[in-house]
SEDOMAR-310731 format. One record per residue (C-alpha): y, z, x; residue in one letter. Coordinates in steps of 0.02 Angstrom, whole numbers, plus 50000, padded with zeros to 5 digits. Layout:
% residues N
YZXA
...
END
This chain:
% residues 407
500005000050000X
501954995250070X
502845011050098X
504785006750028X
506035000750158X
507025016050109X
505575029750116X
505215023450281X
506895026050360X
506995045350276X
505405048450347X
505815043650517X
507695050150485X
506745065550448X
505535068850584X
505485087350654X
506575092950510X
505385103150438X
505625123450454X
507365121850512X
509025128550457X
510185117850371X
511395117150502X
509935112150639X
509175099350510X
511025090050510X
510745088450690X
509085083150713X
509485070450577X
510805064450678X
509775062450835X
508775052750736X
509755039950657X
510345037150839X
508875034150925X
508125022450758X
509865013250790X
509575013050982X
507865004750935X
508464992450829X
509794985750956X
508804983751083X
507474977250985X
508774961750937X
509324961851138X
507524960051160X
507324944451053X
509004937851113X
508094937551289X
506924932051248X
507394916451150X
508764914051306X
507334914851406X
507994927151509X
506394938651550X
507244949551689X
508114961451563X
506744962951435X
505714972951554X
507284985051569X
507384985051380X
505764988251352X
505675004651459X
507145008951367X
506355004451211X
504885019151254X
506385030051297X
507335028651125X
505415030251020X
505175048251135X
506625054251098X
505945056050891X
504345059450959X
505345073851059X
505745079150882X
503955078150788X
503545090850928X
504955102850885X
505725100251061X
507535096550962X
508345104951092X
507615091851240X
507835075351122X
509775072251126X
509665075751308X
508465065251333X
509275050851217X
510925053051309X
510205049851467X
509185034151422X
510725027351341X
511755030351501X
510285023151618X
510095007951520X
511755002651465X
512475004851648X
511174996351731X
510894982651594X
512804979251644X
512994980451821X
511434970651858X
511064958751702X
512674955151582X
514094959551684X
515624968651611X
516334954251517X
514764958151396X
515534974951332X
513764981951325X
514474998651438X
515345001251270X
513925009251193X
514285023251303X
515625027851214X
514315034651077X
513785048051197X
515405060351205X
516075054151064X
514515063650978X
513885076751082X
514695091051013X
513615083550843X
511965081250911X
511795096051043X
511025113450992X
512815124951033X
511945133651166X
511795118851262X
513705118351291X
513425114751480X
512005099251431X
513755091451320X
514805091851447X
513785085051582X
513115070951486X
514785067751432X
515415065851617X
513945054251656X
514265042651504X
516325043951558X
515905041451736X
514725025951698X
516025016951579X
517275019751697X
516075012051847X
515604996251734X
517354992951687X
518284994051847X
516884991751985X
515764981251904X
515704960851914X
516254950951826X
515024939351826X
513004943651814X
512014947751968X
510354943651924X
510834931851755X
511514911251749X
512544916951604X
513894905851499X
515664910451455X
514964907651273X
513724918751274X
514554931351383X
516044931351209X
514474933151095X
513944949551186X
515364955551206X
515774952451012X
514124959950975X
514274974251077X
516184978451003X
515394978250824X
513854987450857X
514545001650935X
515995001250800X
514405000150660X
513665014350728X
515015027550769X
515515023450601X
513865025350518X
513385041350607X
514815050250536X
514885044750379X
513225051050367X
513605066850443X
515045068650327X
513865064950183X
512795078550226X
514125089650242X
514775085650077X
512995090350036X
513015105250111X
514695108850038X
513885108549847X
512575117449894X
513565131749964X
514595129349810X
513135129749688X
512635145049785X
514215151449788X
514315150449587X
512675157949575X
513055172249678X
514795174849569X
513605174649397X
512445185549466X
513785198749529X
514595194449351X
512855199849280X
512715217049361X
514935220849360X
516135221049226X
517065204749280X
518745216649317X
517855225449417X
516705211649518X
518405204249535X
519125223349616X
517475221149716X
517765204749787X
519505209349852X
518495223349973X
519265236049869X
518235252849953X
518255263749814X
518115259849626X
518435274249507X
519265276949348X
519855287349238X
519905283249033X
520705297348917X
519715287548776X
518185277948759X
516315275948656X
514785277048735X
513305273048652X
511375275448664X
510015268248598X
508105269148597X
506695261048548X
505625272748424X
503825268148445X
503755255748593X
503205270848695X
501405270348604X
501525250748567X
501515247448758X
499825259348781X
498855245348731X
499735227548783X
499705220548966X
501215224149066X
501855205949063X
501815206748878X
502705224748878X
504105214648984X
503785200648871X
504455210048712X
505465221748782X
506555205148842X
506615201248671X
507535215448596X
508365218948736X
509125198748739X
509705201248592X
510385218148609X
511195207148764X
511985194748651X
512885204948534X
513585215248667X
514665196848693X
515015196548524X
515865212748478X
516535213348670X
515665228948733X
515155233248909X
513395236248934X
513025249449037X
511195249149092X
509345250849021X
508175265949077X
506555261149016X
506745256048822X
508595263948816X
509855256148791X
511775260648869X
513335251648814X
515075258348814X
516695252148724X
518645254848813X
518155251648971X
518425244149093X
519995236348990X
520585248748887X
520585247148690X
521135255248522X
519815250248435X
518255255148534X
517455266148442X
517505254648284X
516825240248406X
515355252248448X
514925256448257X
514645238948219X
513915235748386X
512575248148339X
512455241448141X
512045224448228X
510635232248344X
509645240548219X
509765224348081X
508925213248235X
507725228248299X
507175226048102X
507205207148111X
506225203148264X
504895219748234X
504585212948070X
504365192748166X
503315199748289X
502185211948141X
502765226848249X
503115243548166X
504535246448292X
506265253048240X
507765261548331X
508885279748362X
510635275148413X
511945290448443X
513845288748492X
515275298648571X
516915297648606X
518015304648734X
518735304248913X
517435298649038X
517415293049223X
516955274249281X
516655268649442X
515475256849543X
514055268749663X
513135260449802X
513415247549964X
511905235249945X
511425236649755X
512935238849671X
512745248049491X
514265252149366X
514115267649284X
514815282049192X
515125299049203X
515775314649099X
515385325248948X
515455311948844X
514255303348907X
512995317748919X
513315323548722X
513295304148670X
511505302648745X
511095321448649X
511745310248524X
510345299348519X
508915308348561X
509435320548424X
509555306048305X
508655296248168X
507575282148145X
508735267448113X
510345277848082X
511615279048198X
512195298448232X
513925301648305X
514865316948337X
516355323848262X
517545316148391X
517055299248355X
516965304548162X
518765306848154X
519265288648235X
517955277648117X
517725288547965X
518935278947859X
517955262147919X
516195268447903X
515505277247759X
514545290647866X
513845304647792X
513765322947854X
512135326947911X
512635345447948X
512565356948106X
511235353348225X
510785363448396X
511255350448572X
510865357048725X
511835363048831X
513225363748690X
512345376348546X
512825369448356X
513745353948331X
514445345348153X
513665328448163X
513595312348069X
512645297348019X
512605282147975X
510985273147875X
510775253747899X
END
């Protein structure tokens, strides 16, 4: 079967690429597409000779022919720090001594050295820096040589003032074709590698988006040391799965993950709608909060119907999935203390009495009724038709007045 023109020339283009760093794959790739181009020139010198009959300088060529395939070889064996040494110094040898002795410097074939320090600082590993610059003298010192020292006229070659344009034509355009075409293709990959590392970039900013409040992600990404503040009002609320504790006893953990997703996605989406933050989970609880981190009047209403909207889809999807599965949500308000904790894994959380009584709040609570205390009672109670459930002992805080609110 033909392999495609196209696959061919990747595959070559992409010899010893494999394992390597995107930075180091740009480079071998570049070595590459030098040495394929060195073949191919020489390959058409080689013809040129050949049909001029001039069978002197295809022996040269074809040495340097070997030279140019060894230095991709050089690459399929990982030595991609020895191949644009080596291609360097074949190009120098060849070119220099294909002028002085065969085509003279009215041929313009010396020009190809100008490939070599024009792209060095491209093609060598950068802890080669000494390898650039001495190649790059050699190639300088070579050109130099075949322009000002060298005949005019060949040594070892009966060659015409026609052909002698037609070289030197050729060799103006090829190494014009070539300096040209190895940096536009360097230039496309770094374009390339330029959306990637935006892609990456954008994934990275979603991701820190997912875990941060986008205020604070943005506070983050300014270096800002310490995040912490303090809100005179906001509405924290729990919630937890009733049941899922003996539902999960007998289902395989990547179904238990499986469902859990399920409410949880949706508990997910609806924090969006009613523009909530969501706090965390801990196992099958659920932590949102409402006035932070921007600040609003109406938080605690936005966490009433936030919670109203939570138990309606636990309902929905227990009863689509044939699950006897409902919910306990509690609420608080009051002043609490937000900040971000941690250097590598980054969490948002809260702190404060009102966080501690909201989660009371909660456990305290009723199947598919949210419970709140009398501090949020007094900011919803002409919104919400809760009803007083009566005094009921919290830890840590003896009897408290609290309400509820049946869905």
């Amino acid at each position: 079967m033909q392999i495609p023109k196209k696959k061919m020339y990747d595959r070559i283009v992409d010899t010893g690429t494999q394992f390597l760093d995107e930075q180091e794959i740009r480079r071998v790739r570049l070595v590459n597409i030098l040495a394929l181009f060195g073949i191919l020139i020489n390959l058409s010198y080689i013809l040129l000779f050949f049909y001029l009959t001039w069978y002197k300088p295809v022996i040269l060529n074809l040495f340097a022919l070997v030279g140019y395939i060894f230095t991709i070889v050089f690459n399929r064996l990982g030595l991609n720090r020895l191949s644009p040494i080596h291609f360097c110094i074949i190009v120098t040898i060849h070119m220099t001594i294909l002028t002085i002795l065969f085509l003279s410097k009215q041929s313009a074939a010396h020009l190809y050295l100008l490939i070599i320090p024009c792209l060095s600082f491209l093609i060598f590993h950068p802890k080669d820096k000494l390898w650039i610059y001495i190649v790059a003298l050699l190639s300088i010192s070579s050109l130099l040589y075949c322009e000002y020292f060298a005949q005019r006229s060949s040594l070892l070659l009966p060659i015409s003032e026609l052909y002698l344009r037609f070289l030197h034509f050729t060799a103006i355009v090829g190494t014009f074709f070539l300096l040209t075409k190895v940096v536009s293709i360097f230039y496309q990959d770094i374009q390339i590698a330029q959306n990637n590392l935006k892609k990456e970039h954008d994934r990275s900013e979603q991701l820190l988006l997912n875990i941060l409040p986008e205020p604070i992600a943005r506070r983050l990404k300014f270096q800002e040391e310490v995040i912490a503040d303090n809100y005179q009002s906001a509405t924290i609320l729990f919630a937890d799965i009733i049941g899922f504790t003996q539902f999960s006893s007998g289902i395989s953990p990547q179904e238990l993950v499986r469902v859990l997703n399920i409410y949880f996605s949706e508990f997910d989406r609806l924090s969006r709608v009613h523009e909530i933050e969501k706090i965390k989970t801990i196992g099958d609880s659920y932590m949102v909060a409402s006035g932070i981190p921007i600040p609003s009047e109406s938080h605690a209403e936005k966490i009433i119907l936030f919670g109203i909207s939570i138990i309606k889809a636990t309902q929905e999807i227990s009863s689509r999935l044939g699950q006897n599965i409902s919910i306990r949500v509690g609420v608080n308000s009051g002043p609490v203390t937000a900040g971000v904790i941690g250097k590598q894994k980054f969490a948002y959380d809260l702190w404060g009495d009102a966080v501690n009584l909201a989660s009371r709040m909660e456990s305290t609570g009723l199947a598919n009724k949210i419970q709140i205390t009398e501090t949020c009672y007094q900011l919803v109670k002409n919104k919400f038709p809760f009803e007083l459930r009566g005094q009921i002992h919290i830890k840590g805080k003896g009897e408290m007045t609290v309400y509820t609110l049946s869905v």
